[in-house]
KOLKELUM-998345 format. One record per residue (C-alpha): residue number from 1; y, z, x. Coordinates in pm, 1 decimal. Each point is the difference from the previous one (the first is absolute). Layout:
REM residues N
PT:NUM:Y:Z:X .
...
REM end
This chain:
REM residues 490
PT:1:5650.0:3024.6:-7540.8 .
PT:2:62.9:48.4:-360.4 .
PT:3:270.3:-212.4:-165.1 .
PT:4:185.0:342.3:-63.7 .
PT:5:35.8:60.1:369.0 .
PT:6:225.3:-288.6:143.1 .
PT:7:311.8:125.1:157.7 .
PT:8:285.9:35.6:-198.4 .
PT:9:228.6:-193.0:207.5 .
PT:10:-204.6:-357.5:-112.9 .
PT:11:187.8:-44.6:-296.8 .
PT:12:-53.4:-332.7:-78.3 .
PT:13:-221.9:12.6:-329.8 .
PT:14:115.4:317.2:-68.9 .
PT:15:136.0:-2.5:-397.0 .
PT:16:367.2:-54.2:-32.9 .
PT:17:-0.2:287.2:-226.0 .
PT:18:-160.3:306.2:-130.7 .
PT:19:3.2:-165.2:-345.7 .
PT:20:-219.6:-315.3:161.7 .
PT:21:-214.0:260.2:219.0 .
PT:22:-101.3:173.8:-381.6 .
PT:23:-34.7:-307.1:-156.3 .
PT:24:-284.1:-147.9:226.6 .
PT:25:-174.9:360.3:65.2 .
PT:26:-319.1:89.3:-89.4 .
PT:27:-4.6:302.2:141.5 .
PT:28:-154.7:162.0:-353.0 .
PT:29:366.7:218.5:-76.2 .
PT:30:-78.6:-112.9:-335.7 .
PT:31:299.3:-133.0:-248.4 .
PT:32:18.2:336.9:-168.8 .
PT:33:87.0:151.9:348.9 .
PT:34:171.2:-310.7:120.7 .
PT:35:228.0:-17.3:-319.7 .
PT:36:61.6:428.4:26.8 .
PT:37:115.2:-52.5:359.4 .
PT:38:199.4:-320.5:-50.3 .
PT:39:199.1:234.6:-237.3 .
PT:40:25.7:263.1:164.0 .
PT:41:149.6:-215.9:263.9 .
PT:42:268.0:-113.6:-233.2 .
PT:43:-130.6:-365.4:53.8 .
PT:44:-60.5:-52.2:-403.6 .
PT:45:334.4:160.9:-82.2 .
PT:46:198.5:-305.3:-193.8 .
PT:47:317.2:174.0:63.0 .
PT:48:66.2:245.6:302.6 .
PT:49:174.7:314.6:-146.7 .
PT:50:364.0:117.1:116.8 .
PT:51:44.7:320.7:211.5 .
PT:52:76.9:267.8:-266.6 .
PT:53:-87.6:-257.1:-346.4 .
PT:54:-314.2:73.0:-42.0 .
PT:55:-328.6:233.1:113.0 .
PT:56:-164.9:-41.2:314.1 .
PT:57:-193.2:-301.2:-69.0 .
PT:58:-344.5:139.1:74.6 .
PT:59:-253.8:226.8:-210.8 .
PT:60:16.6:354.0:230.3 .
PT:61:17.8:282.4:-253.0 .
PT:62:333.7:42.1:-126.9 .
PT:63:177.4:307.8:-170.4 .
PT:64:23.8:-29.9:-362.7 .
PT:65:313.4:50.8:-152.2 .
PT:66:-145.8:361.0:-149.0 .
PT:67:-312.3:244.8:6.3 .
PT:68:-265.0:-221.4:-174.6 .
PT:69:-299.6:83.1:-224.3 .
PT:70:-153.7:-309.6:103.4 .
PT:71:-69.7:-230.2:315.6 .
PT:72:-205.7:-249.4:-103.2 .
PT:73:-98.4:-195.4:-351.1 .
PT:74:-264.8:-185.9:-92.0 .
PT:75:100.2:-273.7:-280.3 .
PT:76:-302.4:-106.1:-237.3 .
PT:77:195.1:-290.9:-184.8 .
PT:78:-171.2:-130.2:-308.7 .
PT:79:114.2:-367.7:-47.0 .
PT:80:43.3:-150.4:-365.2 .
PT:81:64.9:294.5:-193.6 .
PT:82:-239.9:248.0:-89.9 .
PT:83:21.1:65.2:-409.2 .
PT:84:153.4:334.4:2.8 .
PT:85:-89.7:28.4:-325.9 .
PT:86:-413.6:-26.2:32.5 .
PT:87:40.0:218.2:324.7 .
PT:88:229.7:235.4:79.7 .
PT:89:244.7:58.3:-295.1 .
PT:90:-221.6:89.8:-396.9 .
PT:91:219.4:-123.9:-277.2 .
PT:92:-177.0:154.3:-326.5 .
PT:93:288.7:-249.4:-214.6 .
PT:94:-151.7:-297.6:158.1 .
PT:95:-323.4:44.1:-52.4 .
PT:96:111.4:125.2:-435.5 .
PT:97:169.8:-307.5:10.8 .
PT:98:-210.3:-268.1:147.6 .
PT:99:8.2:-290.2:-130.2 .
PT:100:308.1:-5.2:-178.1 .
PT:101:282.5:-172.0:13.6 .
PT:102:252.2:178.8:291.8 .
PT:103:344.3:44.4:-110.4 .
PT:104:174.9:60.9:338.1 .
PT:105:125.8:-331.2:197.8 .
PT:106:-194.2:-154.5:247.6 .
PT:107:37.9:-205.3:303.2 .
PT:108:-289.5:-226.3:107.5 .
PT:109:-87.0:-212.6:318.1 .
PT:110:-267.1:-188.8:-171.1 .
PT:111:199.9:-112.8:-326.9 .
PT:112:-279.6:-237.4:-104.8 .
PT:113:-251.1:324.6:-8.8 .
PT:114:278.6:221.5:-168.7 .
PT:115:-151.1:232.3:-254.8 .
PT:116:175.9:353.9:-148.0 .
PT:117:-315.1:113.3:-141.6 .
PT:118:-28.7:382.2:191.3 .
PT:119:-297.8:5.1:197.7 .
PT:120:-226.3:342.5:26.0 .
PT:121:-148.4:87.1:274.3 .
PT:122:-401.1:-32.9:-10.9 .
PT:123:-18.7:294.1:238.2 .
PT:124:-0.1:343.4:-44.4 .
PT:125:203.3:227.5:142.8 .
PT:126:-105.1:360.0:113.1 .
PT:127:202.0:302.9:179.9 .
PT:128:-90.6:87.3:321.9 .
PT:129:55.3:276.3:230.6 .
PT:130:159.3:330.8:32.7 .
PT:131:337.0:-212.9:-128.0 .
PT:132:-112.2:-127.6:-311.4 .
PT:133:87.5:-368.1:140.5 .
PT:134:-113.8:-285.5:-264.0 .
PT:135:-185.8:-270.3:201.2 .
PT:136:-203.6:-316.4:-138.7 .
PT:137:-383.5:10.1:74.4 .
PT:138:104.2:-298.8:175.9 .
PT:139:45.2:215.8:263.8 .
PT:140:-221.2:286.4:11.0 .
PT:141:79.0:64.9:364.1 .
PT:142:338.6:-8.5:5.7 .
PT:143:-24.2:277.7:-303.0 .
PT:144:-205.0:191.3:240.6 .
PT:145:371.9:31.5:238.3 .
PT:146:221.2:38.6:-270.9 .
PT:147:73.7:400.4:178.2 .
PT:148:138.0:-196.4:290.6 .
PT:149:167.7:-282.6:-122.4 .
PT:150:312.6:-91.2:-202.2 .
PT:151:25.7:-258.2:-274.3 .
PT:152:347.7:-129.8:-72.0 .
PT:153:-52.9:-146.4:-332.1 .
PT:154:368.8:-122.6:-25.5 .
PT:155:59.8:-303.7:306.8 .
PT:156:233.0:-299.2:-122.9 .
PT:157:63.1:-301.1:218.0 .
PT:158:173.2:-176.2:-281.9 .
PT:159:-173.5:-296.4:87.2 .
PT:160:-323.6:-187.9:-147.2 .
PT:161:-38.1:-208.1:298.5 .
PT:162:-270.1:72.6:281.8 .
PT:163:192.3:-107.7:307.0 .
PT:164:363.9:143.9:-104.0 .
PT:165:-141.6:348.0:-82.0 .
PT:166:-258.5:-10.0:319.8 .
PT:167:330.9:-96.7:188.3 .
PT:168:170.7:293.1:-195.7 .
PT:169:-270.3:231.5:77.9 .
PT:170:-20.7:-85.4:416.7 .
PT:171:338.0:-118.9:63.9 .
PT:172:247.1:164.3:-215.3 .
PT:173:196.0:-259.1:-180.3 .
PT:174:-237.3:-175.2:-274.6 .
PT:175:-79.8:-381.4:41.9 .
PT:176:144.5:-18.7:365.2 .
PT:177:-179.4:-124.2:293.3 .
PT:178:118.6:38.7:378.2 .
PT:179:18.3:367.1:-21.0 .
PT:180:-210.7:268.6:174.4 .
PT:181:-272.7:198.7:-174.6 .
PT:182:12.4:366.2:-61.3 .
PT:183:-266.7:26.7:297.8 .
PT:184:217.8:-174.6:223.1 .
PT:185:311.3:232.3:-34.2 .
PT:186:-190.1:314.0:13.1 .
PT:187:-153.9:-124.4:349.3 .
PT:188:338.7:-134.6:128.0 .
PT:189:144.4:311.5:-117.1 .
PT:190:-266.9:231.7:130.7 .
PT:191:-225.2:-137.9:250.3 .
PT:192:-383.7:85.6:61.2 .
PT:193:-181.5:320.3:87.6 .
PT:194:-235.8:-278.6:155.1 .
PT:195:73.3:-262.1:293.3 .
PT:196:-353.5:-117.2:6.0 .
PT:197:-11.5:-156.3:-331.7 .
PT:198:327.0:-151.0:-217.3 .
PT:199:227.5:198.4:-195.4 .
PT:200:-67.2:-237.4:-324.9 .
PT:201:-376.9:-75.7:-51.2 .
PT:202:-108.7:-250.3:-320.5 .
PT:203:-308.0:-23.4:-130.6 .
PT:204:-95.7:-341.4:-124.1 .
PT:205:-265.7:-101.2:-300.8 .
PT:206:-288.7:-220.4:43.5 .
PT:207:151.8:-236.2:-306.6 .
PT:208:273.0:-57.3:166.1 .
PT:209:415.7:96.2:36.7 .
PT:210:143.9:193.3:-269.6 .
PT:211:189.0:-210.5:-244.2 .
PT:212:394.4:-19.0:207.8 .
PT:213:-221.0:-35.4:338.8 .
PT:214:173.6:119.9:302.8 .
PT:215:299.6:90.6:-197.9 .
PT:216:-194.6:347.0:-81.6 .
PT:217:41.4:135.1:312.6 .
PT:218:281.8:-220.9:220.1 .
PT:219:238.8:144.2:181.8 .
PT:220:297.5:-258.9:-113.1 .
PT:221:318.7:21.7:195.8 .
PT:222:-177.0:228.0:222.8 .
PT:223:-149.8:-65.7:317.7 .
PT:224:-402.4:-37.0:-62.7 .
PT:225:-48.0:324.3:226.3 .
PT:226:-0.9:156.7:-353.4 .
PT:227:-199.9:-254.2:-199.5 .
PT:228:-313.9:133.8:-162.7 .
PT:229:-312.1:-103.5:232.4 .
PT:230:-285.0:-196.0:-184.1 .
PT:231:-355.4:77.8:102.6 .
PT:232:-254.6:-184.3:-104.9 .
PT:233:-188.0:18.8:-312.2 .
PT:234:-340.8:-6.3:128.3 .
PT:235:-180.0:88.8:368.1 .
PT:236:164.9:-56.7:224.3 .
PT:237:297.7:107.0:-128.2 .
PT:238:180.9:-72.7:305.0 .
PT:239:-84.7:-321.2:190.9 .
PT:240:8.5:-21.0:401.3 .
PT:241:7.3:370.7:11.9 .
PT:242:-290.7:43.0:305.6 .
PT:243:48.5:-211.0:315.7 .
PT:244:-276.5:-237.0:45.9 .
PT:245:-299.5:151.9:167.3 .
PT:246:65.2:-205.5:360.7 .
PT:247:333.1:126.1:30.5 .
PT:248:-9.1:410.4:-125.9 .
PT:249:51.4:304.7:207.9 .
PT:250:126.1:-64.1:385.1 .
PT:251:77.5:-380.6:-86.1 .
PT:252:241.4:99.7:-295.0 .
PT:253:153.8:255.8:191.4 .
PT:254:80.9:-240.5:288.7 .
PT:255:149.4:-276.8:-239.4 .
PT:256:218.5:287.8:-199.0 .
PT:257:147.5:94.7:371.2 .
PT:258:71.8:-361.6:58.7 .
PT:259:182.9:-37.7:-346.8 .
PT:260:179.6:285.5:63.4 .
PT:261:109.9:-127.1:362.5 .
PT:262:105.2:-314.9:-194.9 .
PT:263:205.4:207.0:-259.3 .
PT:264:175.6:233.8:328.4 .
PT:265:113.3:-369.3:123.3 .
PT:266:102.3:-160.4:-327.4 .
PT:267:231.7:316.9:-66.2 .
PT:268:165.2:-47.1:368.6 .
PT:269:55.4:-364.3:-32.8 .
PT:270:158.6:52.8:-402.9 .
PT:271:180.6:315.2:19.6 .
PT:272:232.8:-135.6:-266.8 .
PT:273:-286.7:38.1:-242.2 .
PT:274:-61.0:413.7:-10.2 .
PT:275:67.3:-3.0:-319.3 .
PT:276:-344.2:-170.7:-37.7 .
PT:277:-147.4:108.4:267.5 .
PT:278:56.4:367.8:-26.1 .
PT:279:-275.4:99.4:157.4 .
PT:280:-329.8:-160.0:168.7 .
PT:281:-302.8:-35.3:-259.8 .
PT:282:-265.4:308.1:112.4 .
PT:283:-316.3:-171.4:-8.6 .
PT:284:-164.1:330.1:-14.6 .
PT:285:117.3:22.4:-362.6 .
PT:286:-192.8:-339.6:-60.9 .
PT:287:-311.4:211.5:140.7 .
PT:288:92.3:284.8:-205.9 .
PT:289:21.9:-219.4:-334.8 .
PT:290:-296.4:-187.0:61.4 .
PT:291:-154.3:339.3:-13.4 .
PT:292:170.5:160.8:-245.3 .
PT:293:17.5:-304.0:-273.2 .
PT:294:-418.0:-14.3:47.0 .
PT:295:-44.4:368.1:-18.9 .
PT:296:285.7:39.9:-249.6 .
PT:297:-230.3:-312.5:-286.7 .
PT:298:-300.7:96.1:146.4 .
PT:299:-127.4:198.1:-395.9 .
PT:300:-354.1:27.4:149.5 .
PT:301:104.5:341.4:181.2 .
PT:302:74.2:155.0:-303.7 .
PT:303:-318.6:211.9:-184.7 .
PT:304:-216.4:-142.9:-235.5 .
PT:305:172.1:232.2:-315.7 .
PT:306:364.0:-173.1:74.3 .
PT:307:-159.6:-327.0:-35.5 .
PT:308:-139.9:129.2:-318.8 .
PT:309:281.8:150.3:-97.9 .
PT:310:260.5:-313.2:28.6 .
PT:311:-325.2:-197.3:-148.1 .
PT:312:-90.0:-206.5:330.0 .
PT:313:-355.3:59.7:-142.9 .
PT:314:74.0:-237.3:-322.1 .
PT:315:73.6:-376.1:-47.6 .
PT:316:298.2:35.8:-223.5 .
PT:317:192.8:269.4:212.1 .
PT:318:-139.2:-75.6:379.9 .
PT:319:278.9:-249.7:40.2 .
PT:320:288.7:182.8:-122.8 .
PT:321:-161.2:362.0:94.5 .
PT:322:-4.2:-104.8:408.9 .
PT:323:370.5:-114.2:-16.6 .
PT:324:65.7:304.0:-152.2 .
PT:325:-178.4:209.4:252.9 .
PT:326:178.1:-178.0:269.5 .
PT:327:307.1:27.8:-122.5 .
PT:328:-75.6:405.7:37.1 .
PT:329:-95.4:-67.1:372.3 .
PT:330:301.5:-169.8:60.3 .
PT:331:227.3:238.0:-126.5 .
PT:332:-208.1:234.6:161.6 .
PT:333:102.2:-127.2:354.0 .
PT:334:378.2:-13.4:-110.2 .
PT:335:79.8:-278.1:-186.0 .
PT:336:282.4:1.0:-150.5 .
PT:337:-93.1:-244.9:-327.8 .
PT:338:-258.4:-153.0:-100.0 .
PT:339:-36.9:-255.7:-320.2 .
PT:340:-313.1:-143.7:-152.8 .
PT:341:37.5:-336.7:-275.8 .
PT:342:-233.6:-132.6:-180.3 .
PT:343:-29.1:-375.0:-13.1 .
PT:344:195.7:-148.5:-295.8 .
PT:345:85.6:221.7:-252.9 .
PT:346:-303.5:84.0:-162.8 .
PT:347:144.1:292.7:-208.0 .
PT:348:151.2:-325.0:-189.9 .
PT:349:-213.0:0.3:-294.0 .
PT:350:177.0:-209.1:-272.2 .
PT:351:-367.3:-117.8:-134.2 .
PT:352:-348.1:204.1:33.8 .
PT:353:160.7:306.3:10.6 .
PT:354:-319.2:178.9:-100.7 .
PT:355:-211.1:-172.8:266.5 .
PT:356:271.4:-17.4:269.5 .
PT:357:164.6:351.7:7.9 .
PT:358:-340.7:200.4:49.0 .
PT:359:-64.1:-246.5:254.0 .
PT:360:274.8:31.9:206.5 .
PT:361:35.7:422.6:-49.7 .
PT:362:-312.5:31.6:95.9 .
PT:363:57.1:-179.2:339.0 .
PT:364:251.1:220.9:68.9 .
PT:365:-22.7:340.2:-180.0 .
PT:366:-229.7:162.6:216.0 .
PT:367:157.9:-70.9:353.0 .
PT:368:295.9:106.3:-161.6 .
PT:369:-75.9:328.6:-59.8 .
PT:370:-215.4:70.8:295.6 .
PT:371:331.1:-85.3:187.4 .
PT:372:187.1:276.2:-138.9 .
PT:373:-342.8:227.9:28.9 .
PT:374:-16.5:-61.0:311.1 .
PT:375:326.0:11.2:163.9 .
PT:376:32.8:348.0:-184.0 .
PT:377:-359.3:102.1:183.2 .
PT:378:151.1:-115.4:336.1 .
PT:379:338.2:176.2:-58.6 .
PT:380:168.0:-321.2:-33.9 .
PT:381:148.4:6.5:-300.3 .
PT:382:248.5:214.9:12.8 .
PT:383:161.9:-241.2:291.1 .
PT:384:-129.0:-341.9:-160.1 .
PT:385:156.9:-138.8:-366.1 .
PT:386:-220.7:-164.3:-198.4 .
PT:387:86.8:-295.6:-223.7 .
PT:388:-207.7:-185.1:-277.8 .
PT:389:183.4:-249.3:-211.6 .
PT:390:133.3:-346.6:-54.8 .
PT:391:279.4:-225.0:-78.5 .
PT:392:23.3:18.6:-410.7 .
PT:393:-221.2:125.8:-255.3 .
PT:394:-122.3:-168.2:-320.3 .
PT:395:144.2:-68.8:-325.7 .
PT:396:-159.6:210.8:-339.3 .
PT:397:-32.7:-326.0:-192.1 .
PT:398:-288.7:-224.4:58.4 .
PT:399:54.3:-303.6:179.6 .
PT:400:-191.9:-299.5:-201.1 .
PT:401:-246.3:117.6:-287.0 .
PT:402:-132.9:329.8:-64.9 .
PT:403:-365.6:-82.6:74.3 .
PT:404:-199.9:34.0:285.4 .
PT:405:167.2:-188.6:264.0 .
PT:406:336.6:206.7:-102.5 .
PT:407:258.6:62.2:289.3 .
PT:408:300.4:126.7:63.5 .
PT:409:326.6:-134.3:134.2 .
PT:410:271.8:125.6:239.1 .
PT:411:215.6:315.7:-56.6 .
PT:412:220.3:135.6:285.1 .
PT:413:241.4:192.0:-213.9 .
PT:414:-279.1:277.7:-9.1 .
PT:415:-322.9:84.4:238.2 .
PT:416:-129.9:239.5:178.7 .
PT:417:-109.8:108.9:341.0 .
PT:418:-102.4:287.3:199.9 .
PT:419:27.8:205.2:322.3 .
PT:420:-182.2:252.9:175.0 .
PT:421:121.1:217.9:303.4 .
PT:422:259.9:29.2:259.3 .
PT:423:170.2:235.5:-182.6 .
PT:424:-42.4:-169.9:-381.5 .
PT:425:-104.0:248.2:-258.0 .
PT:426:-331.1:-4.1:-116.1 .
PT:427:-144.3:3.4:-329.7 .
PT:428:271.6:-95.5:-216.2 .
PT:429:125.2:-278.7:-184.6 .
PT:430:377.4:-182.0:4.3 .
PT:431:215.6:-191.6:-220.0 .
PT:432:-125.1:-162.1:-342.5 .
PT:433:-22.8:-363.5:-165.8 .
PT:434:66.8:-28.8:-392.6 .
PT:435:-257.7:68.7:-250.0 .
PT:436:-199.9:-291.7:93.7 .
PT:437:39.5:-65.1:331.0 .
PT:438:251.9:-234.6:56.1 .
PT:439:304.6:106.5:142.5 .
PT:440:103.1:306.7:181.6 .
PT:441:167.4:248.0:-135.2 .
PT:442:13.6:333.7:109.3 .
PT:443:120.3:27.4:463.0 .
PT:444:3.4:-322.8:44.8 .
PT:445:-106.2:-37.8:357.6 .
PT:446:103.2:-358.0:166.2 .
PT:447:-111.6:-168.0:295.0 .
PT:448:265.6:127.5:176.7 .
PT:449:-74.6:372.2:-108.9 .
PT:450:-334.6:-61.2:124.7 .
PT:451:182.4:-136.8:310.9 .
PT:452:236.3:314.8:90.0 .
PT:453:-269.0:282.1:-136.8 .
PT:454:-260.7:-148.6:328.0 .
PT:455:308.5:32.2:202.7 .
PT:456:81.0:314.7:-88.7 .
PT:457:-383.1:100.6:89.6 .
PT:458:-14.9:-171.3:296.5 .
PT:459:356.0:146.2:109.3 .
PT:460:222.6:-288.9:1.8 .
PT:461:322.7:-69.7:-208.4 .
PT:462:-15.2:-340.3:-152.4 .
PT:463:443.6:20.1:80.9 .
PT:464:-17.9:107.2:360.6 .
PT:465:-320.5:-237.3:110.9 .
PT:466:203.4:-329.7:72.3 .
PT:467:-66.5:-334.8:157.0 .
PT:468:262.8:-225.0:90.6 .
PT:469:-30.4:-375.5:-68.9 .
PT:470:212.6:-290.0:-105.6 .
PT:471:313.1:190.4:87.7 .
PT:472:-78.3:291.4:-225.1 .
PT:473:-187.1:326.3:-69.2 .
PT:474:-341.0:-78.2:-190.8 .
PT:475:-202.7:268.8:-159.5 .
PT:476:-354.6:6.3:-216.6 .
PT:477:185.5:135.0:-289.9 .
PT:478:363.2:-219.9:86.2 .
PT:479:245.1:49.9:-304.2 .
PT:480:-231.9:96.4:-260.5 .
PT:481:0.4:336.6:-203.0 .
PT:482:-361.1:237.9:115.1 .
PT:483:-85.7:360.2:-29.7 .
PT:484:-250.4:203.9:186.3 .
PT:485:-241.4:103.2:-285.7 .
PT:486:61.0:393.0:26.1 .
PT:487:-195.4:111.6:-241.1 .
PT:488:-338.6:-146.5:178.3 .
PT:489:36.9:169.7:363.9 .
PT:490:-180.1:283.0:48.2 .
REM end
């Protein structure tokens, strides 16, 4: 008789609770299924919600607040500051005037390297595309989109800092912690097309957390039903997901039946707790994630010319090209949001600028693009917004000598980003900096804009979408002026 088969009724090293009974399993759920059901159980929820506060706290599709362009976005965030002014935004002046002394103010975060001497770029820059766009052979792939995408060449955070403008960018309010991402709000107010695979999906890099870790993509005074999920950098990207070979098939089956007998009694001997015990786990969902999550990473089903075209077939772009391509599968499936970091900040470049910036664009440049290409090709793209960018830009001064180990310090008070799809205007470009580069001048476009123009895509209204905690309505954008950027929706 298998150990699966003893009557119910002998109870006696039976777990005490359904908690202990998951703890010691090994029944191969996996912890990406194991932590999806826990939440959908309610069982990770820090703080159970009040009849009529809040949403329903689960991630079933939910109406958005108006007809939206947009269901899903994938976020391509570029930490440390990629130097708007060798990429994405040509300043003419600053290249006339390198070298000499700049007359405008300055702040600097690296005082002891604190040069005014404008700094050139070494690049050229080249128009592109049916628009006329100016892009940086930095990124000659990126040029190759410019039709589809829109550069805003006029973001201001206000703030030289990484973390307070990365904090800014994700949470709303710059420099504070313990509040929920972007991501998180748009799946608590919204839900997922998919119940097979979360709502919030990160994708990690090899070298590591981005620079503010976990804070990127926590769901603060939320319950972590709405946190972004992590998958691993490398195969495989989910640990635990088969069951081990002994006990697959019939075996599993058997032991999901006895959990769920132990979950039917745990509700009728706790009936004060339906608040967390809303409804029993279906362990048919952990089948139907193990499945999905391994069909959903598995990049070997694609053809061989989408591995070529996201660069899977090159050392420099395999990495970042397959996390790229995934990130298409997921959202694919229904996804709601997906996020991929690089480790560090390695758009940082305050020395080796020359060396350093080629380097890192042309890790990324290529899967980049073939995102957007390819989500257009699919028909994704009109239902998917796009975003390339990071926290700050770069200042137009050199940071230490003018030689060949130049750099350039912090500048968040003017940068520039782009996005493609979901009902973003393509080919054109938004907002200007000064004559050099350094702050912005013309639409300035904050976080917050940023913040309430996605919304408006994605059919919520950063006003109406409330959560209530610490004895008060909370919001991503809480007391703080924002605009939807008009003049950049199709």
């Amino acid at each position: 008789m298998g150990p699966l088969t003893l009557p119910i009724q002998m109870t006696t090293n039976l777990p005490k609770s359904r908690r202990e009974f998951l703890a010691n399993s090994a029944f191969g759920i996996g912890t990406f299924a194991l932590a999806h059901l826990l939440k959908e159980d309610n069982l990770l929820a820090e703080t159970p919600s009040k009849p009529g506060e809040n949403l329903p706290l689960d991630l079933r599709p939910k109406p958005a607040n108006f007809a939206p362009k947009a269901k899903a976005m994938i976020s391509l965030f570029m930490h440390g500051g990629p130097s708007h002014v060798d990429l994405l935004d040509p300043k003419p002046e600053l290249s006339a005037k390198s070298g000499t002394e700049y007359g405008g103010d300055v702040i600097y975060s690296f005082v002891n390297r604190a040069n005014k001497k404008l700094f050139g770029t070494p690049w050229k820059f080249s128009k592109h595309g049916q628009c006329g766009t100016d892009v940086s052979e930095l990124l000659p792939n990126i040029a190759g989109i410019v039709d589809d995408i829109c550069v805003l060449r006029s973001m201001h955070t206000g703030h030289n800092g990484h973390e307070v403008s990365i904090r800014f960018f994700h949470g709303g309010m710059a420099g504070i912690t313990g509040r929920p991402t972007m991501g998180s709000w748009i799946v608590y107010g919204l839900g997922s097309e998919s119940q097979s695979l979360p709502a919030y999906m990160v994708l990690s890099d090899p070298a590591g957390h981005p620079v503010d870790g976990t804070h990127n993509w926590s769901s603060g005074f939320m319950p972590p039903l709405y946190q972004g999920t992590v998958l691993r950098a490398q195969e495989p990207r989910i640990l635990n997901l088969d069951a081990p070979p002994q006990l697959r098939g019939k075996l599993q089956q058997q032991n999901l039946s006895f959990l769920a007998e132990l979950n039917k009694r745990h509700a009728a001997q706790h009936p004060g707790e339906a608040d967390l015990e809303s409804r029993i786990a279906s362990y048919e969902l952990a089948a139907a994630m193990q499945t999905a999550a391994k069909e959903a990473l598995d990049v070997s089903q694609e053809p061989a010319y989408i591995h070529k075209l996201y660069g899977l077939d090159k050392d420099a772009t395999r990495e970042y090209g397959t996390r790229c391509l995934i990130a298409r599968r997921l959202v694919e499936r229904g996804v709601r949001f997906v996020q991929m970091f690089l480790g560090g900040q390695p758009w940082d470049t305050h020395t080796d600028i020359k060396k350093r910036l080629p380097e890192i664009c042309g890790r990324t440049d290529q899967p980049a693009a073939a995102l957007v290409i390819d989500l257009k090709q699919r028909g994704l793209l009109d239902s998917t917004v796009v975003h390339w960018g990071g926290e700050i830009g770069r200042l137009p001064v050199c940071e230490g000598d003018l030689n060949d180990t130049v750099g350039r310090d912090h500048n968040g008070q003017g940068f520039s980003i782009w996005l493609a799809g979901g009902g973003i205007k393509g080919g054109m470009t938004y907002g200007e900096t000064d004559e050099v580069g350094h702050k912005a001048a013309v639409n300035i476009v904050t976080p917050n804009d940023y913040q309430a123009t996605i919304f408006q895509l994605l059919g919520l209204d950063p006003q109406k979408l409330v959560y209530h905690s610490s004895g008060r309505e909370q919001r991503l954008i809480d007391n703080r002026p924002a605009r939807v950027v008009k003049e950049i929706l199709a």
